[in-house]
Residue frames as qw, qx, qy, qz and C-alpha x, y, z in Angstrom:
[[0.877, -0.360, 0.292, 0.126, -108.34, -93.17, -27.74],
 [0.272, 0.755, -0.538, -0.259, -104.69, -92.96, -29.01],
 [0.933, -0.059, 0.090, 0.343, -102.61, -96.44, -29.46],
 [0.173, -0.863, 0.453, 0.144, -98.74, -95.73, -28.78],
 [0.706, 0.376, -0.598, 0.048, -95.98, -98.09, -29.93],
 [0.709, -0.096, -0.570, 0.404, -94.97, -100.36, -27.23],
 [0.492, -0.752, -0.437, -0.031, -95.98, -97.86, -24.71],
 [0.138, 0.927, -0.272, 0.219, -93.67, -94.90, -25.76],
 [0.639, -0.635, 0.392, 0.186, -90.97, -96.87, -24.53],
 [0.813, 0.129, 0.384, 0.419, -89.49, -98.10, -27.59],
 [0.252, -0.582, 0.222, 0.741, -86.87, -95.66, -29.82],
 [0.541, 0.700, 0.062, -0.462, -87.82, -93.81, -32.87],
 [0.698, -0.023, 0.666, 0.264, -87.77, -95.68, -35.94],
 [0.514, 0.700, -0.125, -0.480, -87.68, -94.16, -39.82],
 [0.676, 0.484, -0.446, -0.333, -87.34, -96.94, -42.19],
 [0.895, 0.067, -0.373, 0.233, -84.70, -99.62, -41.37],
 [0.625, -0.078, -0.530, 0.568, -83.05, -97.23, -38.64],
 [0.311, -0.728, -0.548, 0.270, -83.35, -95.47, -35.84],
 [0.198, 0.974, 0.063, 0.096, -83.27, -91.45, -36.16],
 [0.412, -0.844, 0.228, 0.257, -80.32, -91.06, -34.78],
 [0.529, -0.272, 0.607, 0.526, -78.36, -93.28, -36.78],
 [0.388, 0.800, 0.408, 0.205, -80.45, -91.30, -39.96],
 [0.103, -0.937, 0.335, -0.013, -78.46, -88.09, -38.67],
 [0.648, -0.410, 0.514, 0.385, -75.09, -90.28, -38.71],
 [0.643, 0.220, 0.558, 0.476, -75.31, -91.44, -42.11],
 [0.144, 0.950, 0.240, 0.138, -77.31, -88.24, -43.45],
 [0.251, -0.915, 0.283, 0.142, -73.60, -86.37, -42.01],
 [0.550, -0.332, 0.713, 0.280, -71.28, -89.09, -42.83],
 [0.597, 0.583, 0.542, 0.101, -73.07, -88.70, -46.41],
 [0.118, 0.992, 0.035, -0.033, -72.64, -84.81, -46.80],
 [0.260, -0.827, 0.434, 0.245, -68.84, -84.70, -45.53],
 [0.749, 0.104, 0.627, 0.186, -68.44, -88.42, -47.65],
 [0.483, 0.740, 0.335, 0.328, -69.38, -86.18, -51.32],
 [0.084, 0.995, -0.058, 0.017, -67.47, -83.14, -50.40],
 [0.415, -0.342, 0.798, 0.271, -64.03, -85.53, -49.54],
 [0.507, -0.005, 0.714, 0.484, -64.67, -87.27, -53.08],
 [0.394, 0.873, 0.248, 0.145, -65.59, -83.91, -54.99],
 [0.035, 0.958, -0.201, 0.200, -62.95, -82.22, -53.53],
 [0.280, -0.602, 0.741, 0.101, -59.92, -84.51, -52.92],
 [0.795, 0.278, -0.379, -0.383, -61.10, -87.53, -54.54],
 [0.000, -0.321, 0.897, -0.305, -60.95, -89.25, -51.79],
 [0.627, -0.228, -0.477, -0.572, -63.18, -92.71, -51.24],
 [0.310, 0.168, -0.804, 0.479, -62.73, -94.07, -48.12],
 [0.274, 0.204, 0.572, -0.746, -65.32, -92.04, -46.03],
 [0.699, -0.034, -0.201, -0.686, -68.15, -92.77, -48.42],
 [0.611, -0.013, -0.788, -0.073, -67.08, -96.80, -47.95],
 [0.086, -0.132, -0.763, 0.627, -66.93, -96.07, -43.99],
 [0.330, 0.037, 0.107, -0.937, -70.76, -94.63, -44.46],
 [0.649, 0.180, -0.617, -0.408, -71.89, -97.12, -46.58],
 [0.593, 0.008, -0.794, 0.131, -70.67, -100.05, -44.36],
 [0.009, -0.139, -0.598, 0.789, -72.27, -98.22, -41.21],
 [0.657, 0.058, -0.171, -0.732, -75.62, -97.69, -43.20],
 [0.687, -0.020, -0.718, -0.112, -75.51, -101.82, -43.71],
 [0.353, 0.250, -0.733, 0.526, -74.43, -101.99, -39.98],
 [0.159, 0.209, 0.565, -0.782, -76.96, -100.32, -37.90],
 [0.491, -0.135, -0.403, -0.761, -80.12, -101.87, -39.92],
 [0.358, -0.156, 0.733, -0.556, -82.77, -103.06, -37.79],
 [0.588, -0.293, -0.652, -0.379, -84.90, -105.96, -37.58],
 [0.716, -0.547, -0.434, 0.036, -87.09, -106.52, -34.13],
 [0.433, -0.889, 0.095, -0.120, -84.67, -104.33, -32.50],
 [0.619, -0.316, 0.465, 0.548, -81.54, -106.03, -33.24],
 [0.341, 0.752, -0.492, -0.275, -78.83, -104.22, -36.01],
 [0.864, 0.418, -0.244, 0.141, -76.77, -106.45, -37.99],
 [0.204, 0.605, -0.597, 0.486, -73.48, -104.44, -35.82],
 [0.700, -0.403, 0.372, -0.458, -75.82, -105.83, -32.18],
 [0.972, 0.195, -0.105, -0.084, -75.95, -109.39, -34.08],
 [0.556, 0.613, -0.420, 0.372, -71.89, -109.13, -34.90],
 [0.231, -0.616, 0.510, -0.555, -71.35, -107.98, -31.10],
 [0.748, -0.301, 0.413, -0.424, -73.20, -110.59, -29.46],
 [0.974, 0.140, -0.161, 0.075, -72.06, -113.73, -31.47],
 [0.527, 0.364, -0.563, 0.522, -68.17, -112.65, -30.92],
 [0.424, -0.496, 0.548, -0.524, -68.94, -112.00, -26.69],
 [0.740, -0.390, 0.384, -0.391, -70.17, -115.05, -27.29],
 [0.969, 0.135, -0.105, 0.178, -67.77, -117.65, -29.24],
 [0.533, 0.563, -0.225, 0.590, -64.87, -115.57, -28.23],
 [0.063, -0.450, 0.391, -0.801, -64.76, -112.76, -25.15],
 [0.669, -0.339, 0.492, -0.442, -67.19, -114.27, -22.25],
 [0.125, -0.260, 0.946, -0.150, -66.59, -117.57, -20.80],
 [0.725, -0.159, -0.430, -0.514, -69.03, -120.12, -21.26],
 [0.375, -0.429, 0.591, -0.571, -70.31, -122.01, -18.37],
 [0.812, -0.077, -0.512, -0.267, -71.46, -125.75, -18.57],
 [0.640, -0.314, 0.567, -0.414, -72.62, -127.87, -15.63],
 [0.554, 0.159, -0.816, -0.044, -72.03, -131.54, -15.87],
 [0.472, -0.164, 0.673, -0.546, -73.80, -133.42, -13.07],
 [0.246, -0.033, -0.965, -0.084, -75.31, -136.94, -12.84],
 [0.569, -0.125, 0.179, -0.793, -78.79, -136.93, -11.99],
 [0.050, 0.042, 0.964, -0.258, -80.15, -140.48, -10.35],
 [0.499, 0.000, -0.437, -0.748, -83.63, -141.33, -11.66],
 [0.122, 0.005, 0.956, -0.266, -85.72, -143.72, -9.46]]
């Protein structure tokens, strides 16, 4: 008998993120040290760095999901509130 994770539906996970975003940083690392060995330039390590912090998961939510969904929701979508009088007898 095997046991899957959540019934092979859920997206591969290696540490605190998912593989994919392991292959972002793991690039955005490599080209990061060869721009500040060879130009001494720091920028792209800070833009790596602050995308490593960004896309860490907990339960399926990143920190960048978290960021998204609080500005859609004090900011970009409308909020909706009913107001109605309801008559208790």
């Amino acid at each position: 008998m095997y046991i899957y994770p959540d019934n092979l539906k859920s997206k591969a996970v290696l540490w605190l993120w998912q593989l994919r975003d392991i292959g972002v940083i793991g690039i955005g690392l490599l080209l990061s040290v060869f721009a500040l060995a060879q130009l001494r330039f720091l920028p792209p390590i800070v833009i790596t760095a602050l995308y490593a912090f960004l896309t860490i998961r907990f339960d399926d939510t990143s920190i960048l999901d978290f960021i998204k969904y609080a500005c859609a929701f004090f900011f970009t979508k409308q909020q909706v509130y009913e107001w109605g009088y309801t008559k208790y007898e």
